[in-house]
NUZA-755887 format. One record per residue (C-alpha): residue in three letters; x, y, z; chain; residue number from 1. Coordinates in Angstrom, 1 decimal. Layout:
N
res_c1_c2_c3_chain_n
ALA_X_Y_Z_A_NUM
...
This chain:
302
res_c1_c2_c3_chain_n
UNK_0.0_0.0_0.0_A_1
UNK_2.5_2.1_0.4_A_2
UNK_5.0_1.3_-2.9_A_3
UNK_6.2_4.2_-4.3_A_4
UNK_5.5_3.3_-8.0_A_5
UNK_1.8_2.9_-6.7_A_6
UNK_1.1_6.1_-4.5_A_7
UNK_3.0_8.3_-7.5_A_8
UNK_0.5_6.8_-9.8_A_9
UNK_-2.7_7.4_-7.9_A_10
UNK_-0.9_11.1_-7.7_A_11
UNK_-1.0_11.4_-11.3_A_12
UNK_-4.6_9.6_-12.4_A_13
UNK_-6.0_12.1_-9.7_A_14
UNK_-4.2_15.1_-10.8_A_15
UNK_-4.6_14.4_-14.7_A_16
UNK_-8.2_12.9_-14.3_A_17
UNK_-7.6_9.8_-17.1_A_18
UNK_-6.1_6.7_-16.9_A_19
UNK_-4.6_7.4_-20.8_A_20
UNK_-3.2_10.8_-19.9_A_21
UNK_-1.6_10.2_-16.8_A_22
UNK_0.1_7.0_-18.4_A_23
UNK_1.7_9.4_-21.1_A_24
UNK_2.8_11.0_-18.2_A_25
UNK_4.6_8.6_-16.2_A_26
UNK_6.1_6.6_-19.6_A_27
UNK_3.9_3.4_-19.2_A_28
UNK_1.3_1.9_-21.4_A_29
UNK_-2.3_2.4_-20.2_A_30
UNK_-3.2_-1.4_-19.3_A_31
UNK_-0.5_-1.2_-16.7_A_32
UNK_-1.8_2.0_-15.0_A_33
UNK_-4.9_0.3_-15.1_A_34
UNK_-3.0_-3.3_-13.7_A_35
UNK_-1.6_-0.8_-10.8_A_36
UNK_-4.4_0.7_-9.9_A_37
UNK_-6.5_-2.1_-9.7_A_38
UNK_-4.0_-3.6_-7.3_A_39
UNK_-3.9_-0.5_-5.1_A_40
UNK_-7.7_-0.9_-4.5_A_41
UNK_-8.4_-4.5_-4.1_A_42
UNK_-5.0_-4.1_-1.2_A_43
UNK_-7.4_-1.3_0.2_A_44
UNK_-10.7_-2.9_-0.2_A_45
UNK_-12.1_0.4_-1.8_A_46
UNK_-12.3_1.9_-5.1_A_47
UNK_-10.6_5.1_-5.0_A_48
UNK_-11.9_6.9_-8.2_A_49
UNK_-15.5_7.0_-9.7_A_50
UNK_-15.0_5.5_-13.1_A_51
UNK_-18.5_6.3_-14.4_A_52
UNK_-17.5_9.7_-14.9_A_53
UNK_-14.9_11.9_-17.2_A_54
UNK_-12.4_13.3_-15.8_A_55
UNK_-12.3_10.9_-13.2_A_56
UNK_-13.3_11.7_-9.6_A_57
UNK_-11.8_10.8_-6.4_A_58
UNK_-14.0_8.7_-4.0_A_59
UNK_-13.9_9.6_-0.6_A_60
UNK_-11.3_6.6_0.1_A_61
UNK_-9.3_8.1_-2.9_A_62
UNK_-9.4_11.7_-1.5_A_63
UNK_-7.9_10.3_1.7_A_64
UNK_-5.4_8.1_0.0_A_65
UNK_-3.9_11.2_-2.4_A_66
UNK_-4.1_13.2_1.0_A_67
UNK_-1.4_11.0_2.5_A_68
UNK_0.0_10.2_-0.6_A_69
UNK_1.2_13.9_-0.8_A_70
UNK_2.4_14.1_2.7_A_71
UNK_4.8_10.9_2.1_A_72
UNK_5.6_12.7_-1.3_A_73
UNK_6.6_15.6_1.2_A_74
UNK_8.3_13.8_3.6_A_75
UNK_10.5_11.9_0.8_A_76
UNK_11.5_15.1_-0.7_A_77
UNK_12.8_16.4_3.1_A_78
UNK_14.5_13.3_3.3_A_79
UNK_16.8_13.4_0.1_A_80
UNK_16.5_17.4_0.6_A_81
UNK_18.4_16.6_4.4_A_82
UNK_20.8_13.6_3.2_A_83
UNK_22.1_15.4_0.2_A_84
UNK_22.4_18.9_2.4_A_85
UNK_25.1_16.8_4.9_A_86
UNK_27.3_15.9_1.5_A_87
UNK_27.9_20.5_2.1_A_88
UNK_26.8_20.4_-1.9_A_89
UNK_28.9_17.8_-2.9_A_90
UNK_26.2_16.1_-4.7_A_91
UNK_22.3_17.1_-5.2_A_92
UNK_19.9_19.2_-7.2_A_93
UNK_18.8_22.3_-7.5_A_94
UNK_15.4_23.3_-9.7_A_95
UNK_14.4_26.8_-10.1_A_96
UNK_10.9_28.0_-11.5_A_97
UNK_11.4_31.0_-13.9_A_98
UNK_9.7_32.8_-16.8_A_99
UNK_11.6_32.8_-20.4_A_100
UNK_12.5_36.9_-19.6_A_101
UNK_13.9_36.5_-15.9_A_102
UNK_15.9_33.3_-16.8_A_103
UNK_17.7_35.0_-19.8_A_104
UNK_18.0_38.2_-17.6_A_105
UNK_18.6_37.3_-14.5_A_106
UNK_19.7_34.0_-13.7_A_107
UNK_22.4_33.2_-16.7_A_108
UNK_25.6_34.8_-14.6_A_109
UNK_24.7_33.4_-11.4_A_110
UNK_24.1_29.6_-13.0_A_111
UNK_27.6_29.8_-14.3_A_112
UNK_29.1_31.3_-10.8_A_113
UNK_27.2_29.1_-9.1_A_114
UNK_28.3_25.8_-11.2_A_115
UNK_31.8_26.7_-11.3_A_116
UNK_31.6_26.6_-7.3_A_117
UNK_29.5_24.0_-6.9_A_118
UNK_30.3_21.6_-9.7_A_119
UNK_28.2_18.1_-8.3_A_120
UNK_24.9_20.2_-7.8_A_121
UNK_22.3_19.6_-11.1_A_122
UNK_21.3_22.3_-12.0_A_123
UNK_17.7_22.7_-14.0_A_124
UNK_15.2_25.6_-15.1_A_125
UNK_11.2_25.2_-15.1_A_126
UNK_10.0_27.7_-17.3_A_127
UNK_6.4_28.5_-17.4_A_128
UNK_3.5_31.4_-16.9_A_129
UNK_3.3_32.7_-13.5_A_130
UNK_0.2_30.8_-12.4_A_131
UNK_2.1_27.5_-13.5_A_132
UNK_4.9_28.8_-11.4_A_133
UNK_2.9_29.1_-8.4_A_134
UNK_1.3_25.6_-8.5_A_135
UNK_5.4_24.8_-9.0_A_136
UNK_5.9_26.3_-5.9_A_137
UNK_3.5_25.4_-3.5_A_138
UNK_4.0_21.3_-4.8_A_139
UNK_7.5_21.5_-4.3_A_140
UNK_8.4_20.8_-7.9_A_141
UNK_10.6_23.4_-7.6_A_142
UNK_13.3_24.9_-4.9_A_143
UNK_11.8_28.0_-5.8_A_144
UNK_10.3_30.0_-8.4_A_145
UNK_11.2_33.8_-9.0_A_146
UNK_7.6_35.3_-9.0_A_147
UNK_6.5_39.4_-8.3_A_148
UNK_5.4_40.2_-4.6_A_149
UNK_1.8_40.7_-6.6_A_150
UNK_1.5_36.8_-7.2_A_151
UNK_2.4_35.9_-3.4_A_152
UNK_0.1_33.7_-1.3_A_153
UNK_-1.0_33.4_2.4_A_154
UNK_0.8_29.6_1.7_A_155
UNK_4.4_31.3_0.3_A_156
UNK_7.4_32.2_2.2_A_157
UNK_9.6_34.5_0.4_A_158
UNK_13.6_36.5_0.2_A_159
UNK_13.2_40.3_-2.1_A_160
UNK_16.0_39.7_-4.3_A_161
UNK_15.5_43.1_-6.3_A_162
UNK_13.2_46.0_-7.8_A_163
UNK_12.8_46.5_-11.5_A_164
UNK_11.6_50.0_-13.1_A_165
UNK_9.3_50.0_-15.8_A_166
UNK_10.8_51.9_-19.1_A_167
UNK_9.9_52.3_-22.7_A_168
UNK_12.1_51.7_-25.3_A_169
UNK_11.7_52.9_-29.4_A_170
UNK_13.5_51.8_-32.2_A_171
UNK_16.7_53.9_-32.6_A_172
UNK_15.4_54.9_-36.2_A_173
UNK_12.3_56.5_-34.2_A_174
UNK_12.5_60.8_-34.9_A_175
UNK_11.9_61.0_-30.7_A_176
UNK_15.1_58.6_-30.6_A_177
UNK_16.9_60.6_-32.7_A_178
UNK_16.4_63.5_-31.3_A_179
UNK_17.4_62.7_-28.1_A_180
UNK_20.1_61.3_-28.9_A_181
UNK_21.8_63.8_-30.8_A_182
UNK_21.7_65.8_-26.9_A_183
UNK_23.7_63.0_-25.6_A_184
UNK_22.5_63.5_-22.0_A_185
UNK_23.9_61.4_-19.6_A_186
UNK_21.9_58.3_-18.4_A_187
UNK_18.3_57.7_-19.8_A_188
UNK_16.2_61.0_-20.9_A_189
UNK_12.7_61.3_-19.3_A_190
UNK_9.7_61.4_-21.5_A_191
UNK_6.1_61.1_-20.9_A_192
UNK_3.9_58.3_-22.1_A_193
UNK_1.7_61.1_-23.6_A_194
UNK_4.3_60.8_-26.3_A_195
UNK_3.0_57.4_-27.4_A_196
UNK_-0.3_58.6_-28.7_A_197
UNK_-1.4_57.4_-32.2_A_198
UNK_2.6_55.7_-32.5_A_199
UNK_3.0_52.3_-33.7_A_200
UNK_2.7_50.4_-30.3_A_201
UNK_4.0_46.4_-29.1_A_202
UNK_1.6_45.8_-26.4_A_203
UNK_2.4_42.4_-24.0_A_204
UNK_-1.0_40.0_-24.2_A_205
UNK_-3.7_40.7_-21.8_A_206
UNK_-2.6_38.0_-19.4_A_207
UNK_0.7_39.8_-18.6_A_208
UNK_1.8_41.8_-15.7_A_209
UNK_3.3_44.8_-17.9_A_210
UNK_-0.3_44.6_-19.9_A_211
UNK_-1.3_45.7_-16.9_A_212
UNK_1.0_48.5_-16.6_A_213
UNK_0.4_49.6_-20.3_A_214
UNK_-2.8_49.9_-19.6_A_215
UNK_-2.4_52.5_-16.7_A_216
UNK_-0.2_55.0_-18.5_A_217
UNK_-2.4_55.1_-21.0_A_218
UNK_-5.2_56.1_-18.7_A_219
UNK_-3.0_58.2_-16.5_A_220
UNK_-1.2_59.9_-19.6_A_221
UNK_-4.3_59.7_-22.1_A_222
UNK_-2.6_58.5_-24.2_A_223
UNK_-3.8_56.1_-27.4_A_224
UNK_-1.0_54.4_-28.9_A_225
UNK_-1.6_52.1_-32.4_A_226
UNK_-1.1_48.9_-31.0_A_227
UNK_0.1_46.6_-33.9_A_228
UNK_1.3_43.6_-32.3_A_229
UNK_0.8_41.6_-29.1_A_230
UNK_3.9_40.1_-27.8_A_231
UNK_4.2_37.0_-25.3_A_232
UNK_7.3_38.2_-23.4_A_233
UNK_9.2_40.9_-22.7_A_234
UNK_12.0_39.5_-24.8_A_235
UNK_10.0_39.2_-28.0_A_236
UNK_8.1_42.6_-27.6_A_237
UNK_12.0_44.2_-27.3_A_238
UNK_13.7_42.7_-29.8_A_239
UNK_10.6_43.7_-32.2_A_240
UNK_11.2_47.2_-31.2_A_241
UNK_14.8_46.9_-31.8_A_242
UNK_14.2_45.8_-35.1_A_243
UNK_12.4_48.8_-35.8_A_244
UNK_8.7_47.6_-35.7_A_245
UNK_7.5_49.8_-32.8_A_246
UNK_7.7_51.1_-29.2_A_247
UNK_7.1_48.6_-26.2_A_248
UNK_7.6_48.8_-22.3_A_249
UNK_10.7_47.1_-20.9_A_250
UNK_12.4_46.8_-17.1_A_251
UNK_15.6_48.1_-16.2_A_252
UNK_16.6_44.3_-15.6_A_253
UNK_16.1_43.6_-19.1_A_254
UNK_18.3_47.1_-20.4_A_255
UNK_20.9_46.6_-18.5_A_256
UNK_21.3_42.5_-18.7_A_257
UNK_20.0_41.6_-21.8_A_258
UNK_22.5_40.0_-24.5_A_259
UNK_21.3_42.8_-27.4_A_260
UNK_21.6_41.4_-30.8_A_261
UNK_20.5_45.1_-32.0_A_262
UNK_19.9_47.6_-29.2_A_263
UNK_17.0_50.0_-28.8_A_264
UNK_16.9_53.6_-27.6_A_265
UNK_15.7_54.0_-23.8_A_266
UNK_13.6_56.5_-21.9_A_267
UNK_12.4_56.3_-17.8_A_268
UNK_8.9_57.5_-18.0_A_269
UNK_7.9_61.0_-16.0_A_270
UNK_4.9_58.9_-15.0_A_271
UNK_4.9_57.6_-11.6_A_272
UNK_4.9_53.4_-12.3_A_273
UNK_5.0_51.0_-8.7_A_274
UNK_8.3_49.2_-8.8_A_275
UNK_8.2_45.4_-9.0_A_276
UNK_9.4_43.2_-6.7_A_277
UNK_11.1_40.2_-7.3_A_278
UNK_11.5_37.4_-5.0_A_279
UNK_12.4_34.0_-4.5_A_280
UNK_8.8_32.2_-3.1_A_281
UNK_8.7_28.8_-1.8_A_282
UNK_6.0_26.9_-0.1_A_283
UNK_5.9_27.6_3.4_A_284
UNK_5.1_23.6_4.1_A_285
UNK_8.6_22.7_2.1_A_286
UNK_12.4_24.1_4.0_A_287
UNK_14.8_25.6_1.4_A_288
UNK_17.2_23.5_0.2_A_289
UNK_20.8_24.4_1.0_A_290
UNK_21.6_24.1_-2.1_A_291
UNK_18.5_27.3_-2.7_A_292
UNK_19.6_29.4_0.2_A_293
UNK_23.5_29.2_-1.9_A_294
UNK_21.7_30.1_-4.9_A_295
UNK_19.7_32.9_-3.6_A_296
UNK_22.9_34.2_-2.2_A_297
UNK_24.2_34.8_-5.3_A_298
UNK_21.3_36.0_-6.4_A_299
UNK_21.2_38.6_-4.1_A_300
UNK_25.2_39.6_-4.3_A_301
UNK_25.9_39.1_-8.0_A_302
């Protein structure tokens, strides 16, 4: 009842709600899931899902026996988590949860650093949306995952690691580009987002954070800019605006530590925008790794 190839596979029926999908999942043919399953609940005397429905659903027997199955999932995890702290980072892993923009920005120097001091530690990215990231996060999946103080939860503990200033970048060919740089001021000249109004525009898609910011300067500077395209990160909205397709909003992480094929033209905004915080958030149930609280070090002195 308590075989680890069994509990993991009860995990995964119940979290992917077929007996075809979570077989996909854990690299075994569907018949064997079945087998497994099967086996589980004639052991227990129960059925533990309610097959006459799709997606499957737990039965109250099944609920209790995915309860537990988590906790000795959890207690497992603390287990190899302790034994492979004691070998002082000889030997374990370390897995971070990151979107495609911080881990190009962000986390590339302090990987290598990192590695070259630590050679035995594996070393792996999750990259995902920022609701994916929590879900990594509060199941442990992850050591950590770099999320914005916006996204934390009552369940999350969490270390700042830094603040990122919103600014807007233009293609260097752009006339307001031009202009100022031919005053070569020191630094980044100030301009207002009223500026944007009726200009070819690279807006992020609705379901990301600096969406959300876009749309405040607009209302706060009345501004209407043309929005042609709707990028998916960061990265692709500002190498678009390099190229010389339009303006987009950017962070100062991204200026100062992104590897520019073709660099834009930057401004700060005279707009007031809310810094972002970003942090380090783990699951509150789950201790940091020693292998984490290294990594966050560097993180936090690079």
């Amino acid at each position: 009842m308590i075989d680890e190839h069994e509990w993991r596979s009860v995990l995964q029926v119940a979290k992917d709600g077929t007996f075809s999908a979570a077989a996909k999942h854990l690299y075994i043919s569907q018949p064997s899931l079945s087998q497994c399953i099967k086996k589980v609940e004639t052991e227990l005397g129960v059925r533990l899902f309610d097959r006459s429905q799709t997606p499957l659903a737990l039965t109250t027997a099944g609920e209790i026996y995915v309860r537990q199955a988590k906790e000795i999932l959890r207690i497992r995890q603390a287990l190899v988590q302790e034994v492979a702290d004691l070998s002082e980072l000889r030997t374990g892993s370390l897995t971070i949860g990151s979107s495609r923009t911080r881990s190009a920005c962000f986390l590339i120097d302090p990987l290598v650093a990192f590695h070259r001091q630590y050679p035995g530690i594996q070393l792996a990215i999750k990259e995902a949306p920022v609701r994916t990231l929590e879900e990594y996060a509060a199941a442990g999946t992850v050591d950590f995952a770099l999320l914005y103080d916006s996204s934390l939860r009552a369940d999350f503990d969490s270390v700042e690691l830094c603040r990122e200033r919103t600014m807007l970048a233009l293609p260097k060919s752009h006339p307001l580009a031009r202009a100022y740089a031919e005053d070569d001021v020191q630094g980044f000249p100030r301009i207002s987002f009223a500026a944007m109004d009726g200009e070819p525009f690279i807006r992020l898609q609705p379901r990301r954070q600096m969406a959300e910011v876009y749309d405040k300067l607009c209302k706060v500077s009345g501004a209407e800019p043309h929005v042609i395209f709707e990028a998916n990160s960061i990265i692709e909205a500002s190498e678009l605006c390099a190229a010389g397709f339009g303006a987009t909003l950017v962070t100062d992480m991204l200026v100062q530590s992104w590897r520019w094929k073709e660099q834009a033209f930057f401004f700060e905004l005279e707009e007031e925008v809310e810094e972002r915080h970003l942090m380090a958030v783990y699951s509150r149930q789950r201790q940091l790794s020693l292998a984490a609280q290294r990594f966050i070090d560097f993180l936090l002195h690079d």
